[in-house]
Steps between C-alpha positions, in 0.01 A plus 500: 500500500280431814155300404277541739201257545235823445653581175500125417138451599377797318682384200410149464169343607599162554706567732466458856682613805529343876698600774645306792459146340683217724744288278485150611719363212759656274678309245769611262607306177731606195334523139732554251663887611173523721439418882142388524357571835190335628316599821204346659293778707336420863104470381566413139519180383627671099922541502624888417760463216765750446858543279843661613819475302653415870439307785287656791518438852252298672147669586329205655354595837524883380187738449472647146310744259425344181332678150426190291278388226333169462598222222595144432726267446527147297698219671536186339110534324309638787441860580579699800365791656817746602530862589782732314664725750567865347617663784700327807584688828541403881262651742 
């Protein structure tokens, strides 16, 4: 089944789509059966976080469409802005 931002958007409020983001970071680290990916985005100083149950290449330096919704995060006490990607896909 093919989600396609539109049909997200119209669905779900909170959510918010951007196309051609620059990734100047991505990091990749197991949890348990989960790959946790983190990017940092060209203009945004607030990491994109995303799950896979496998590893994914590398998209630092690579334009991207995001759908994403805004949360945070505790680490170690102290709270952190992040953004939860929905929807990943190269440009």
């Amino acid at each position: 089944m093919v989600t396609t931002p539109e049909k997200l958007l119209k669905k779900h409020q909170e959510l918010t789509h951007s196309d051609t983001m620059k990734v100047l970071s991505h990091m990749q680290r197991t949890d348990g059966d989960w790959i946790m990916n983190t990017l940092m985005i060209d203009g945004c100083n607030v990491p994109f976080k995303y799950k896979r149950t496998k590893r994914y290449k590398n998209l630092k330096g690579q334009r991207i469409n995001l759908t994403y919704y805004p949360s945070s995060d505790v680490v170690a006490g102290i709270e952190f802005d992040i953004m939860n990607v929905v929807r990943i896909k190269i440009s």
